[in-house]
C-alpha positions as CSV (number, residue, x, y, z in Angstrom):
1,X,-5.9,-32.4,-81.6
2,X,-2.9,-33.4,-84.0
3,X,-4.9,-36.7,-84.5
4,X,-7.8,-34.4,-85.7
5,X,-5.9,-32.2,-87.6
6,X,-3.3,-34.2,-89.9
7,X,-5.0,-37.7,-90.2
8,X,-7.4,-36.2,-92.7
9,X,-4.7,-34.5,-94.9
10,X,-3.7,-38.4,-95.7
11,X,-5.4,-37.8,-98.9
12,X,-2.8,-34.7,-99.6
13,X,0.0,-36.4,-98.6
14,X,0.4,-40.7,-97.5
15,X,2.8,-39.8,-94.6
16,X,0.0,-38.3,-92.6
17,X,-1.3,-42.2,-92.3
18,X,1.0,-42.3,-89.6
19,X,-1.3,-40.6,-87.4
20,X,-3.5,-43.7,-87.9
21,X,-1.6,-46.2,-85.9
22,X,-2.0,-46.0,-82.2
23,X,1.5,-47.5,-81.9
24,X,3.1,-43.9,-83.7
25,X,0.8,-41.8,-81.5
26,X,1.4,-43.5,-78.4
27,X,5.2,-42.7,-79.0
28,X,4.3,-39.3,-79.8
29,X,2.7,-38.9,-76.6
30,X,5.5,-40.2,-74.6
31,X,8.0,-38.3,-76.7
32,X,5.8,-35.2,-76.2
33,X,5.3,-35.6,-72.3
34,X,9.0,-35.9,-71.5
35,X,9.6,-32.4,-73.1
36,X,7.2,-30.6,-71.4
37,X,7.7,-32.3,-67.9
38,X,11.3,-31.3,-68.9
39,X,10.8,-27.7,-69.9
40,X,8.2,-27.1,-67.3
41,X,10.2,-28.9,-64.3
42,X,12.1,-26.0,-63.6
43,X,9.7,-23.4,-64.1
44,X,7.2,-24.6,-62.0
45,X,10.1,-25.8,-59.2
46,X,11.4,-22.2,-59.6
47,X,7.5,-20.9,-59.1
48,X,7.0,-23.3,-55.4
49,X,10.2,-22.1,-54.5
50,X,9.4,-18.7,-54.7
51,X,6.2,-18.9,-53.3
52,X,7.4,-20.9,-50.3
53,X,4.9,-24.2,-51.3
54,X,7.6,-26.2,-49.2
55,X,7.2,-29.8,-47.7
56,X,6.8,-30.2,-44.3
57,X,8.4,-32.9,-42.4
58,X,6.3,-34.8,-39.7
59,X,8.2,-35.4,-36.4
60,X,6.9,-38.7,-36.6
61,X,8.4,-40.0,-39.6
62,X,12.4,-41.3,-39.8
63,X,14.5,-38.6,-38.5
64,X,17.0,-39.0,-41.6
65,X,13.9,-37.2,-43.7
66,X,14.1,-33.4,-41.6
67,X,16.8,-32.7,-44.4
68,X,14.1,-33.0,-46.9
69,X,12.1,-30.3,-45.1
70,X,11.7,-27.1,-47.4
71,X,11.4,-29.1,-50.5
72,X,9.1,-27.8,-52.8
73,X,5.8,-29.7,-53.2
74,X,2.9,-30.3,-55.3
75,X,5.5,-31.2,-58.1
76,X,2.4,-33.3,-59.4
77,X,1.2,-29.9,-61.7
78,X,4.4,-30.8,-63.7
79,X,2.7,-33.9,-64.3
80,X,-0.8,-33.5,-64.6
81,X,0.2,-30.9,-67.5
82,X,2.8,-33.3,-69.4
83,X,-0.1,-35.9,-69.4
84,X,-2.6,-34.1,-70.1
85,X,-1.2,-32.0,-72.6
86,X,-0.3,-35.1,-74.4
87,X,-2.8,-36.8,-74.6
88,X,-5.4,-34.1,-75.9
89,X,-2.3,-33.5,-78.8
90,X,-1.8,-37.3,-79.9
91,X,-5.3,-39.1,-78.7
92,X,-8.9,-39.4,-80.7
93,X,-10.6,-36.8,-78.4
94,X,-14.7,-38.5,-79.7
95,X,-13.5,-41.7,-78.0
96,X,-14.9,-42.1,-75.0
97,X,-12.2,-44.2,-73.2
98,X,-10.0,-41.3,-73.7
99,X,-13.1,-38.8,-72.2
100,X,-13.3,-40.8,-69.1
101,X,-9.4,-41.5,-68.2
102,X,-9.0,-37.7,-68.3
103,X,-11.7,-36.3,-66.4
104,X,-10.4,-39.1,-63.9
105,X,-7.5,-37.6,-63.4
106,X,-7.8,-33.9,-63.7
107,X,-10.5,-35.1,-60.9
108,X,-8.4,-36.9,-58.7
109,X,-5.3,-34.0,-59.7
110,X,-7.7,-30.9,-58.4
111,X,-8.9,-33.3,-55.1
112,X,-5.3,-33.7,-54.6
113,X,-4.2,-30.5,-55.3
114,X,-6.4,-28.7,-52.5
115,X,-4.7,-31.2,-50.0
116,X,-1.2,-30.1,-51.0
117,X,-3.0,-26.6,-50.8
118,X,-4.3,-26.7,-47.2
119,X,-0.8,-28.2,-46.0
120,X,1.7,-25.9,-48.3
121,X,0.3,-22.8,-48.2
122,X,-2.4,-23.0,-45.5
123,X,-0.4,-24.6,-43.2
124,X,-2.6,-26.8,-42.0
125,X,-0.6,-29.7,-41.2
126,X,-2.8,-32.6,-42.0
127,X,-4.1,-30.9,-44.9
128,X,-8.2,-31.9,-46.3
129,X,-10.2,-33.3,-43.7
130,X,-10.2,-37.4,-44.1
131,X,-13.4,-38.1,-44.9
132,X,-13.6,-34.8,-47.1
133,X,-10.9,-36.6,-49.6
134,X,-12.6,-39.8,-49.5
135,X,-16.1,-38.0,-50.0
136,X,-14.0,-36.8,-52.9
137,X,-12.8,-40.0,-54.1
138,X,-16.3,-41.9,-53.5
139,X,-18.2,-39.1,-55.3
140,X,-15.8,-39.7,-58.1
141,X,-16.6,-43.7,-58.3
142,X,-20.2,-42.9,-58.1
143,X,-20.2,-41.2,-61.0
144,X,-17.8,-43.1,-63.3
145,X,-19.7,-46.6,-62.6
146,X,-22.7,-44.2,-63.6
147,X,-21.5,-43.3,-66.2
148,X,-20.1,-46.6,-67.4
149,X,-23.4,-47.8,-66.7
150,X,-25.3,-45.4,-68.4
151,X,-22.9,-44.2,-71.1
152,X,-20.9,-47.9,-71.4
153,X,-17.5,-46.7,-74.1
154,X,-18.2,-49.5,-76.6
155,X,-21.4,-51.6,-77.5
156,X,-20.0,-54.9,-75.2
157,X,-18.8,-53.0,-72.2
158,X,-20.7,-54.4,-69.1
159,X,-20.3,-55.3,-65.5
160,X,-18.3,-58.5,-66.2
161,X,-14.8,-58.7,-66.0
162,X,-11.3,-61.1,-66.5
163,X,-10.6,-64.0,-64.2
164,X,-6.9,-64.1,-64.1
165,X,-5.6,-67.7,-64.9
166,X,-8.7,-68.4,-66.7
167,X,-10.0,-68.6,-70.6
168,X,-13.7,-67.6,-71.3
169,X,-14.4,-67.3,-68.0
170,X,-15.7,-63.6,-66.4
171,X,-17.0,-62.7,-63.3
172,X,-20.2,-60.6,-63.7
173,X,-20.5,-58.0,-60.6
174,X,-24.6,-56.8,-61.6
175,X,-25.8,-54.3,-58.9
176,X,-22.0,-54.5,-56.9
177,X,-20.2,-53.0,-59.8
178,X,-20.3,-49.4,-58.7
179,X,-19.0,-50.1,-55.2
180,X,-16.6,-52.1,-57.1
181,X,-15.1,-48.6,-59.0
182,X,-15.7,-46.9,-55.8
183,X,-13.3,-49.4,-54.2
184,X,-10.4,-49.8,-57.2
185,X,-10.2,-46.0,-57.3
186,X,-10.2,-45.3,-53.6
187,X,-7.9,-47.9,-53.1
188,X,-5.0,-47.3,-55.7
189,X,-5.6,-43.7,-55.3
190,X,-4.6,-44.1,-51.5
191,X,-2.2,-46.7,-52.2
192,X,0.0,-44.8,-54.7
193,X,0.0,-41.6,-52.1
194,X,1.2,-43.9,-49.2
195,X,4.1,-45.0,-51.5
196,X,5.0,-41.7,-52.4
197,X,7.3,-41.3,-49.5
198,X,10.7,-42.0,-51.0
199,X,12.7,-39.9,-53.3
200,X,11.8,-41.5,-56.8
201,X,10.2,-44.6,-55.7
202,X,6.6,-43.8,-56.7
203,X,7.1,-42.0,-59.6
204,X,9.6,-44.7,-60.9
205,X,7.1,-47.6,-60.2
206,X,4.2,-45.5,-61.7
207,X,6.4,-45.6,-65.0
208,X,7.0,-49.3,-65.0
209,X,3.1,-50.3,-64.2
210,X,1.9,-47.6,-66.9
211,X,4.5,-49.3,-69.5
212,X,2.8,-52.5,-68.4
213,X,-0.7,-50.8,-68.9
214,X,-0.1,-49.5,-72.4
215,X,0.8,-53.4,-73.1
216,X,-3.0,-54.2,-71.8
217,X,-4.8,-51.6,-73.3
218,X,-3.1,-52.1,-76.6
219,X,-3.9,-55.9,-76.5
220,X,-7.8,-55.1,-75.1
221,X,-8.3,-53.3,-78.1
222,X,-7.3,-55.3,-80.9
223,X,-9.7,-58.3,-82.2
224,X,-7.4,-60.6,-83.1
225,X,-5.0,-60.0,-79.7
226,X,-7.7,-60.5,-77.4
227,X,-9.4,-63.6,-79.4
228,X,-6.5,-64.9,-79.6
229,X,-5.4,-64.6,-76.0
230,X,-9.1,-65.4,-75.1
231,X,-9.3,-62.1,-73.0
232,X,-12.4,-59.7,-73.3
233,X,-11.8,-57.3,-76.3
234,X,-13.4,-53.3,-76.2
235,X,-13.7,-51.4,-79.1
236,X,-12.0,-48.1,-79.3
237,X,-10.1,-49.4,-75.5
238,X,-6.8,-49.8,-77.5
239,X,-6.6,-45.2,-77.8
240,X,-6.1,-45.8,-74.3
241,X,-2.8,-46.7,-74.9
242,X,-1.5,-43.4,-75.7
243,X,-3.2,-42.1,-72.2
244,X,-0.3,-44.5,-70.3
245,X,2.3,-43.7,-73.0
246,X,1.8,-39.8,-72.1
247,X,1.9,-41.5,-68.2
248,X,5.7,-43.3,-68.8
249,X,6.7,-40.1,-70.9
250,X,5.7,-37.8,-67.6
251,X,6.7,-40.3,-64.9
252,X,10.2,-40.0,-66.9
253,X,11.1,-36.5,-67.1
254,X,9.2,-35.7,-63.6
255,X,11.5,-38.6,-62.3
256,X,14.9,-36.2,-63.5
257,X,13.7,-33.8,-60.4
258,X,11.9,-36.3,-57.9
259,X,15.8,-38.6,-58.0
260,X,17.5,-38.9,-54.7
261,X,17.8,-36.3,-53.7
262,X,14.7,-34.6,-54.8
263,X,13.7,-31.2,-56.0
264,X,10.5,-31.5,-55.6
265,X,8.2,-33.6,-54.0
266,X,4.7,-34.5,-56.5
267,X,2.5,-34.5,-53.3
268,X,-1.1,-35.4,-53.3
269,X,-1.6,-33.5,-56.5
270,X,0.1,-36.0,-58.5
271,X,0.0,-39.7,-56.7
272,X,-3.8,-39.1,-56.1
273,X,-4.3,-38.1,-59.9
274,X,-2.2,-40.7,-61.2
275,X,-3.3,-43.6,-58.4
276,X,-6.7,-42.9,-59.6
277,X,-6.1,-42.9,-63.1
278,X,-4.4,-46.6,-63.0
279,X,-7.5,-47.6,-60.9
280,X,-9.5,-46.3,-63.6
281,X,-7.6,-47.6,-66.3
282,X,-7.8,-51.3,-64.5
283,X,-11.5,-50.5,-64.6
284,X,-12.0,-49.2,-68.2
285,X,-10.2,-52.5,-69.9
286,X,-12.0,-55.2,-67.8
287,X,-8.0,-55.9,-65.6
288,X,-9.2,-55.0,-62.1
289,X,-7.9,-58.2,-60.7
290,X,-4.4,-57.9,-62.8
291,X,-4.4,-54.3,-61.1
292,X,-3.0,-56.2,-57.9
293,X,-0.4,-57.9,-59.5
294,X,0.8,-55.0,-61.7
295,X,0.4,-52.8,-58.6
296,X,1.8,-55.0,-56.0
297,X,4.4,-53.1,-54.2
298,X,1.5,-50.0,-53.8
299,X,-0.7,-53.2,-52.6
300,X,2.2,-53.7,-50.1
301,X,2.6,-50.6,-48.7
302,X,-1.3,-50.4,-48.6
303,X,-1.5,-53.3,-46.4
304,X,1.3,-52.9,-44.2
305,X,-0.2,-49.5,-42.9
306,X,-3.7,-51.0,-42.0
307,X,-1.8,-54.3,-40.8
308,X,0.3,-52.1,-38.6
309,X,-3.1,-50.2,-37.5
310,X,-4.9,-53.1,-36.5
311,X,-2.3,-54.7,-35.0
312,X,-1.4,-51.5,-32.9
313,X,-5.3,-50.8,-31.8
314,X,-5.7,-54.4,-31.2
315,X,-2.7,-56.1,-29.2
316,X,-0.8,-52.7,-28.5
317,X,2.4,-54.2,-30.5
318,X,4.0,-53.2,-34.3
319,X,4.2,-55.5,-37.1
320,X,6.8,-53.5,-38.8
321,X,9.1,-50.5,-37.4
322,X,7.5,-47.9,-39.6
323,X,4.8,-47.9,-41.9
324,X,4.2,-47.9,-44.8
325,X,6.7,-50.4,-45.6
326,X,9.4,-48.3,-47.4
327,X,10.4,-46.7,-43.7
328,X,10.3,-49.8,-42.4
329,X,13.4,-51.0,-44.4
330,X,15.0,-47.2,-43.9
331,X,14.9,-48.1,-40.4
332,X,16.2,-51.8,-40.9
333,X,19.1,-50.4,-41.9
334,X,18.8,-49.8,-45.9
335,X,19.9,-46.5,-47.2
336,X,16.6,-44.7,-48.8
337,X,18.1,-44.9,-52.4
338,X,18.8,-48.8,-51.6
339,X,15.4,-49.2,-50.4
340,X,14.1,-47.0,-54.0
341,X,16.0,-49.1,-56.4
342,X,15.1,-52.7,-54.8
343,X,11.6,-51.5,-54.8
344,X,11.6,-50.3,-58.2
345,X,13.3,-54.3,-59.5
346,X,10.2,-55.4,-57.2
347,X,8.0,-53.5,-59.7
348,X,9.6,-54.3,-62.9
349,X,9.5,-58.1,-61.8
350,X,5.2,-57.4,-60.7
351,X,5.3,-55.6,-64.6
352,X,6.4,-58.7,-66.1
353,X,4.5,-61.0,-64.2
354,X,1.4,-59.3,-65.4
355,X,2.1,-59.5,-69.2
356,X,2.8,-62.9,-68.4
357,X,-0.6,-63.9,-67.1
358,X,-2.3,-62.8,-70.1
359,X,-0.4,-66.1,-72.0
360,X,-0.8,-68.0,-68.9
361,X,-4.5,-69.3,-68.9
């Protein structure tokens, strides 16, 4: 809305150019999501407290967590609002990239929210029926590659996509490319909730690999970037840059109540929304491979709960002591914010890497 508003007074005053660069907005949005995850934290805390939307602790899980038990939950609302808040205030609302990321996430955010729903309030302990949340989640990939299809956000946008390690070379996915979306946002969706089981740990690597995103949306929409890095360039993909700023802004001041030890938990409300919206995001800038990399440790966790599944069904023996693998080091011995902070390095390292590929071709 600001973009709307004070680019065009330019011609009244030159200052309002700023609002041209994506760069200024970008750290408007961040600057912008910080306050309002920092003025709303409390609030909302204050409102789950009173309403008794409390976490509850499986008996399964390490018994060092019980203590966490009557932590307020669904902490991702302080989220969802200080990125989507943002991003309608700093972002060119008639770009499309900008139309699809949000409705993304608000999507995801709502499927996640009547999970934490069902479990807070409801007290049902397993929350949304399985394959009602992934009903929700394939319905959702349905219609983005629909509408990517149908609707594509700039005039080259196709089914092909960025080899990593390789120049001018793409890999074109023709009639696989919606179960393709299905997959990316089912999977990082899922993976970024199974990480979210540590005081700070997802919401601190959900900072780094959106700081890392903003870096590849800002390069996939600039001409002479991508030409010169020989990567696909997409008109208009660069305004989603200010989408992930608004992301490292939230992750940030929702990180000041989720630190060991927490005060809120963002439950399925916020590592759905924002799991989806980085498997979006991979999708919308042509990085779906590079989503691996920059998302390794949820990749890890990911895999060691359907390694430990498989393993269990199949032989009757465990891989690891606990899955996902954050418990698995709790219960090797490594305090929880050892295990956090180790985790985190192991992101900022994956975030790096990433950028890095882009040069190495």
């Amino acid at each position: 809305m600001l973009y709307h508003l004070l680019y065009p007074l330019t011609k009244v005053f030159i200052l309002f150019n700023l609002f041209r660069y994506i760069t200024f907005r970008t750290a408007g949005a961040t600057l912008t999501a910080l306050l309002i995850s920092l003025i709303l934290g409390p609030i909302i805390i204050r409102k789950l407290k009173d309403r008794k939307v409390c976490e509850k602790i499986r008996d399964e899980g390490p018994s060092t967590h019980k203590v966490k038990e009557g932590t307020p939950t669904m902490g991702g609302i302080i989220i969802l609002f200080s990125v989507v808040i943002p991003t309608l205030l700093w972002a060119d609302l008639t770009n499309l990239y900008i139309r699809l990321i949000l409705l993304v996430t608000v999507w995801m955010g709502l499927l996640g929210f009547m999970d934490d729903y069902l479990k807070a309030i409801k007290h049902q302990p397993r929350g949304m029926v399985g394959r009602k949340k992934l009903a929700g989640q394939v319905a959702l990939g349905v219609l983005l590659g629909l509408l990517l299809r149908v609707f594509p956000p700039s005039s080259n946008f196709n089914t092909a996509s960025d080899i990593l390690f390789f120049k001018n070379y793409f890999v074109n996915f023709g009639i696989f490319y919606i179960p393709l979306v299905i997959l990316v946002i089912t999977g990082a969706s899922n993976a970024v909730n199974l990480t979210d089981g540590l005081d700070g740990l997802a919401i601190g690597l959900i900072g780094l690999c959106a700081f890392a995103f903003a870096g590849l949306c800002y390069i996939t929409g600039r001409v002479d970037f991508s030409h010169y890095l020989s990567i696909i360039y997409l008109e208009g993909a660069g305004e989603l840059t200010i989408f992930c700023g608004a992301v490292v802004g939230a992750a940030l001041g929702f990180l000041w109540f989720n630190t060991y030890p927490a005060q809120v938990f963002m439950g399925d409300t916020g590592a759905l929304a924002l799991g989806g919206a980085f498997g979006a995001l991979s999708i919308l800038i042509k990085k779906e491979m590079l989503l691996l990399i920059v998302g390794g440790v949820f990749v890890a966790e990911a895999l060691s709960v359907i390694i430990q599944v498989f393993v269990f069904q199949t032989w009757g023996k465990r891989v690891f002591r606990m899955a996902p693998l954050h418990h698995h080091f709790e219960l090797s011995g490594w305090k929880e914010p050892q295990v956090v902070v180790r985790f985190w390095i192991a992101g900022a390292i994956l975030a790096l890497l990433t950028l890095s590929t882009l040069k190495i071709r």
